[in-house]
C-alpha positions as CSV (number, residue, x, y, z in Angstrom):
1,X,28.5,-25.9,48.1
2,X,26.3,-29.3,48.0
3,X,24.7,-27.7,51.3
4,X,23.6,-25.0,49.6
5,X,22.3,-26.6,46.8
6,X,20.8,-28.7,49.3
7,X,18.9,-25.9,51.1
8,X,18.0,-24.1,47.9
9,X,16.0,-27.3,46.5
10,X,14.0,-27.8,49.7
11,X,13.5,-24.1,49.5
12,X,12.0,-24.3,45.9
13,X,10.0,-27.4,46.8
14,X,8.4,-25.9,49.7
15,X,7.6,-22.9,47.9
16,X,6.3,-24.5,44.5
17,X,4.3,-27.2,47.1
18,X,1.1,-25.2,47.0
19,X,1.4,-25.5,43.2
20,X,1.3,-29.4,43.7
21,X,-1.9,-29.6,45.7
22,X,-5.1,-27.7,46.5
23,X,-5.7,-29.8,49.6
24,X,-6.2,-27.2,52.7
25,X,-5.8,-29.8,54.7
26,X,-2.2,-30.4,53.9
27,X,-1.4,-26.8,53.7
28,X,-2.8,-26.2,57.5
29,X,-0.8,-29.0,58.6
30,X,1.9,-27.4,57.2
31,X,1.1,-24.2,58.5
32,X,1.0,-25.3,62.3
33,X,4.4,-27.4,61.4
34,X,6.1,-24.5,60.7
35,X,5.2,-22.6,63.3
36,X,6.3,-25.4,65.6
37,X,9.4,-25.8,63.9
38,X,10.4,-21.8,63.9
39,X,9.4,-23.0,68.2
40,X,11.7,-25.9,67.9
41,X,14.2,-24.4,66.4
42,X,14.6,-21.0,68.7
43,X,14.5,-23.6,71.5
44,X,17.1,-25.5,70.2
45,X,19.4,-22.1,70.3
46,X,18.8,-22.1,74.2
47,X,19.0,-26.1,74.7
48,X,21.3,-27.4,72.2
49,X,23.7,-24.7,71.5
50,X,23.8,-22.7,74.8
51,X,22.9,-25.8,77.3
52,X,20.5,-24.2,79.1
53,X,17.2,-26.8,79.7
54,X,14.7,-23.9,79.6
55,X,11.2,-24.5,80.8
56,X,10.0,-21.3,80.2
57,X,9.9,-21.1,76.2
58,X,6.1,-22.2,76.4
59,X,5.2,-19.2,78.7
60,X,6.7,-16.7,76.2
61,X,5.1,-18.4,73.7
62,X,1.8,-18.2,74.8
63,X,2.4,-14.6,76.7
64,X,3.1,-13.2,73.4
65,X,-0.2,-15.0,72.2
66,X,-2.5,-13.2,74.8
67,X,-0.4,-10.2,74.4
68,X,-0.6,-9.7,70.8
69,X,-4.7,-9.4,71.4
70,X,-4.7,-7.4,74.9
71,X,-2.8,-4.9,72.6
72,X,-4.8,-4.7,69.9
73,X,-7.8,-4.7,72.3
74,X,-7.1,-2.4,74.6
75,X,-4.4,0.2,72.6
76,X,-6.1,0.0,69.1
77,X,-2.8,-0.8,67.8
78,X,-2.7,-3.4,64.7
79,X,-1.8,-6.9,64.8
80,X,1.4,-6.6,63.2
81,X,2.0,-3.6,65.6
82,X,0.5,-6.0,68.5
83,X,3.0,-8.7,67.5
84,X,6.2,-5.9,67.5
85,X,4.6,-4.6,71.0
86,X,4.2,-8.5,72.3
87,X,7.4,-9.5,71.3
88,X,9.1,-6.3,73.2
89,X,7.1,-7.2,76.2
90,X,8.2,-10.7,76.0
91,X,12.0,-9.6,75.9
92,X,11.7,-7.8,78.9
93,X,9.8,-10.9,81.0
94,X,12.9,-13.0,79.6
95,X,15.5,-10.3,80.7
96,X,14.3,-10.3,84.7
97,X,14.0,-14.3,84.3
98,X,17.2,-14.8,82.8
99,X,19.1,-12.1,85.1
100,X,18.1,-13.9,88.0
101,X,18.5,-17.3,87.2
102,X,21.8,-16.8,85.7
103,X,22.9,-14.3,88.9
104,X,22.0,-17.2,90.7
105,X,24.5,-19.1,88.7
106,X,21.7,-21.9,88.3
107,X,22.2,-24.8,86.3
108,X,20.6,-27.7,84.9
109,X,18.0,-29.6,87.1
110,X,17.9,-26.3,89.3
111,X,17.5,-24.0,85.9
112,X,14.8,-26.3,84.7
113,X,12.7,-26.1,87.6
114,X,12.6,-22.6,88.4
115,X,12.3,-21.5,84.9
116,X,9.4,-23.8,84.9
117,X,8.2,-22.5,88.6
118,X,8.0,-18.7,86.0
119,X,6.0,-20.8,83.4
120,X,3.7,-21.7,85.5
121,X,3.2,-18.7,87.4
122,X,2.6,-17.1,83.9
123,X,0.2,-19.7,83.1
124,X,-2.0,-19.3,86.7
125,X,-2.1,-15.4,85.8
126,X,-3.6,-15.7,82.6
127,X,-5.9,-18.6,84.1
128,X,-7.1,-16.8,86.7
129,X,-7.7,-12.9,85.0
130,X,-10.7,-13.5,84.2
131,X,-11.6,-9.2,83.3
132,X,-8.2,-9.2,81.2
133,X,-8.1,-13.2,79.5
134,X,-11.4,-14.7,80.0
135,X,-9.9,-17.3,82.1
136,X,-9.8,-21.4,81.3
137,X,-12.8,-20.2,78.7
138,X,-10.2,-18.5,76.7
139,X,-11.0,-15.9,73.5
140,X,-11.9,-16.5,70.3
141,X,-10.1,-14.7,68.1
142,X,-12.6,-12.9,65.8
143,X,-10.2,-10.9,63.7
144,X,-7.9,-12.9,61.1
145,X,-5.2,-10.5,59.9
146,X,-4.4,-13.1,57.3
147,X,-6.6,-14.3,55.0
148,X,-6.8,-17.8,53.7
149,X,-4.8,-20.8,54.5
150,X,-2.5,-20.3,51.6
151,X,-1.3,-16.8,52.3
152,X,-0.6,-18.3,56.0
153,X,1.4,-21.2,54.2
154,X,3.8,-18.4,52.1
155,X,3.7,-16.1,55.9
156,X,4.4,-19.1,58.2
157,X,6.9,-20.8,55.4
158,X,9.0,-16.8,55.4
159,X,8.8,-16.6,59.7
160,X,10.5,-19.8,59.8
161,X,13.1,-19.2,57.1
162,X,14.2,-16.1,58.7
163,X,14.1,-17.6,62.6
164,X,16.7,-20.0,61.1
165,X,18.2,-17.4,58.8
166,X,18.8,-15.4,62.7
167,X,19.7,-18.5,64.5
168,X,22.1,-20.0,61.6
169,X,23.8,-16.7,61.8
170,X,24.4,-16.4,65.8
171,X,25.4,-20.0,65.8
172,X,27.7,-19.6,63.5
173,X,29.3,-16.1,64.9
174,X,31.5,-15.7,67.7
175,X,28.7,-15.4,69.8
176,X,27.7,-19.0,68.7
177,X,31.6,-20.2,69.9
178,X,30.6,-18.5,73.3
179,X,27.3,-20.1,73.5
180,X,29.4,-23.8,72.3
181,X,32.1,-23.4,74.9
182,X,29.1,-22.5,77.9
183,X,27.4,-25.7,77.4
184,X,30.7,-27.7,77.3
185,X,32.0,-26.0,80.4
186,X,30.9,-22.9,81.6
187,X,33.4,-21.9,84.7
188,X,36.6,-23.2,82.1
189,X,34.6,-20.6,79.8
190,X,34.6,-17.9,82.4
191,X,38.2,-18.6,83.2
192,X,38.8,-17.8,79.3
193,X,37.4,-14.2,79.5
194,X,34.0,-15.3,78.4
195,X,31.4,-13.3,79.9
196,X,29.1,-16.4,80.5
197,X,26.2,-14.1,82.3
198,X,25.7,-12.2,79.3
199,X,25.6,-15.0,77.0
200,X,23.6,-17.3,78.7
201,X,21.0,-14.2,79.2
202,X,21.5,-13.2,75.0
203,X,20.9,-17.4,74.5
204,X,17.7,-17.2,76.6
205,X,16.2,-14.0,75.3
206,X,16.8,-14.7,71.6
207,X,15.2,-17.5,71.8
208,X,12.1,-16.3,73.8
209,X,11.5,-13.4,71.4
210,X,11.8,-16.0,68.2
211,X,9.1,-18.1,70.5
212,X,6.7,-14.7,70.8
213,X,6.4,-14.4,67.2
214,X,5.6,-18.0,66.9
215,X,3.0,-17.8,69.4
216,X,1.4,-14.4,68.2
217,X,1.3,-16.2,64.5
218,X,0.0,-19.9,65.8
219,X,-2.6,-18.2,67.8
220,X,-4.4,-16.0,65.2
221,X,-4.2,-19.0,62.9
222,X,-5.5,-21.2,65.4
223,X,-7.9,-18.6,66.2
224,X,-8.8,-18.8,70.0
225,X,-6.3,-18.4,73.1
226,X,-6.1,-20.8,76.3
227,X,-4.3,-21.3,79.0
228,X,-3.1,-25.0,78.0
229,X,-0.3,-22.4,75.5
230,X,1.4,-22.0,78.2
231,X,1.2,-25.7,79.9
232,X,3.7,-27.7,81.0
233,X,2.4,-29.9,77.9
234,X,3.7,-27.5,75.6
235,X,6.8,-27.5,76.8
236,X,8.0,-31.2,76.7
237,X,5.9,-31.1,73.5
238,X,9.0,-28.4,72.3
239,X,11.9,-30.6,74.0
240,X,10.1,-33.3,71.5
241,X,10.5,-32.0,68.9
242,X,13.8,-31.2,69.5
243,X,14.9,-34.7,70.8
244,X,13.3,-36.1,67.8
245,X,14.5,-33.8,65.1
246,X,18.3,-32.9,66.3
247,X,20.2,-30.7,68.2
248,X,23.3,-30.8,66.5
249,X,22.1,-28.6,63.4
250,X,20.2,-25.4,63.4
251,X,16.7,-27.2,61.4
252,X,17.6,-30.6,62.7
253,X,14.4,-29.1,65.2
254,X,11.6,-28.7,62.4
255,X,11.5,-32.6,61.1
256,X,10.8,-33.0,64.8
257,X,7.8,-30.8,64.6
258,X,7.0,-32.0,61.1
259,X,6.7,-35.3,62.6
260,X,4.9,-34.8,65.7
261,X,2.8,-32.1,63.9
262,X,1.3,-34.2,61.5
263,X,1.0,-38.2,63.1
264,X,-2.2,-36.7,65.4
265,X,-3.5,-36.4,61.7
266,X,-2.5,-38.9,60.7
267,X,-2.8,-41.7,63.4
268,X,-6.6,-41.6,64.6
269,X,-5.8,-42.5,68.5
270,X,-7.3,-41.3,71.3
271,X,-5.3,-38.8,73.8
272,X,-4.1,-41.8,75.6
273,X,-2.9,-43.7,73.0
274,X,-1.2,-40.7,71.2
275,X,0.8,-40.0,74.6
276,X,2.0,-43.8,74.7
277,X,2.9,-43.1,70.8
278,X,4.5,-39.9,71.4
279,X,6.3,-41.6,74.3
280,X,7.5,-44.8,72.3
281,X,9.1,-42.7,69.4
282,X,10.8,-40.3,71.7
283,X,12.3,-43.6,73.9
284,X,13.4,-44.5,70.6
285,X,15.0,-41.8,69.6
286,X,16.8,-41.5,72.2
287,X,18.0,-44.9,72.7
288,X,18.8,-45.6,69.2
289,X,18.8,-42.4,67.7
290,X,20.5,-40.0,70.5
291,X,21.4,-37.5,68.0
292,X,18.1,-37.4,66.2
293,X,16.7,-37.8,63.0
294,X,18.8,-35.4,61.2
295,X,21.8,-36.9,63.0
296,X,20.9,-40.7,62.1
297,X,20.6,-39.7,58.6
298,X,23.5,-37.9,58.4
299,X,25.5,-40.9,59.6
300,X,23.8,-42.9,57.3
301,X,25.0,-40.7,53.9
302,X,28.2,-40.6,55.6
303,X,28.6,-44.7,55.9
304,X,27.3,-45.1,52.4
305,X,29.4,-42.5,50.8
């Protein structure tokens, strides 16, 4: 009961917040925060709950990205049709990956690096279509399907309350008991009658189809497409926010991306400096926070209750 209190008062003070200020400044912030978070926090389904160090979250992020114009471009369909179309396409590039990976029985180290060998192969495509993507110039997006930052706050604020509304409930099924027992031991699991193929493969395509729509959303807000969606950069930028935030619990994730959303605005470093930032906070975390933000606190209520 005091949890959902809990989540019903940061619900109504995230959606009377616009109320509180008319700073557009603080509402983009937002904006891109919560589209990081709803990619934190579909991550976190494949990393923290399943156990699977996926590298290729980024490339279905930014796939869907690219996608979600190509679509509109070249089948007239709409964006919210595009999104729908990029999102399908998305689950069908995570289906092959997944299948073979997880056929393969990889694990750990090995996952990681060919999941991230797809990535980048995703990422030298898009760099290097030139007639289809415009290559390392990128597009500027022209069309904006949503107008004005505050309607993006209220669209971007819903996306992320249902990616954790989808992931809350699959963590918290039977399936989410499947995906538990995989990451604590998977060949005990398939001993038990689990089918750990299957969920691994559910695990990593969930999540890559939460990460499309994030990526179709962050790009038209951004408004242009690169390559650098799809970077390795991205993707230890996700496993950041993840690290930082929490794994533990389902939006543990999106303090992470709150965080390391808004200290580029509001620590005025250069590139450098931010990466030996970023890098300091995430030693830290680790070391004296290995359960995150959302953990430490969490243990901190509990002490002084």
């Amino acid at each position: 009961m005091k949890r959902l209190a809990g989540t019903a008062l940061v619900a109504a003070a995230l959606l009377a917040l616009p109320l509180a200020t008319q700073s557009d400044f603080v509402l983009t912030i937002l904006v891109f925060a919560f589209l990081q978070g709803m990619l934190a926090v579909s991550f976190n389904l494949v990393f923290g709950y399943a156990g699977q160090l996926s590298m290729f979250h980024a490339a279905a992020f930014g796939i869907a990205a690219y996608a979600t114009h190509l679509f509109g471009k070249h089948l007239g369909v709409g964006y919210w049709g595009g999104v729908v179309l990029a999102a399908a396409l998305v689950a069908a590039i995570s289906v092959v990956v997944g299948a073979i990976c997880f056929r393969f029985r990889l694990r750990e180290f090995y996952f990681a690096v060919v999941t991230l060998a797809f990535s980048e192969m995703a990422r030298l495509t898009v760099l290097n279509w030139n007639s289809m993507t415009n290559g390392s110039l990128g597009i500027n997006l022209q069309e904006r399907p949503i107008d004005g930052t505050l309607a993006w706050y209220y669209v971007a604020l819903g996306a992320l309350a249902i990616t954790l509304v989808v992931c809350w409930r699959l963590v918290h099924s039977w399936m989410g008991r499947a995906f538990v027992a995989i990451r604590l031991n998977d060949e005990l699991g398939d001993t038990l009658g689990i089918n750990v193929f299957r969920y691994k493969l559910v695990a990593f395509t969930a999540g890559s189809i939460m990460a499309a729509f994030a990526g179709s959303l962050y790009a038209y807000f951004l408004g242009s497409l690169e390559p650098g969606l799809l970077s390795i950069d991205t993707s230890l930028g996700i496993i950041a926010m993840v690290l930082l935030g929490g794994r533990r619990a389902v939006a543990a994730p999106v303090l992470g991306a709150l965080v390391l959303t808004a200290l580029p605005h509001l620590i005025h470093f250069s590139a450098e400096i931010r990466s030996l930032v970023y890098g300091a906070i995430l030693i830290f975390s680790i070391l004296v926070m290995p359960q995150g933000i959302y953990g430490a606190a969490a243990q901190l209520i509990r002490r002084h209750a």
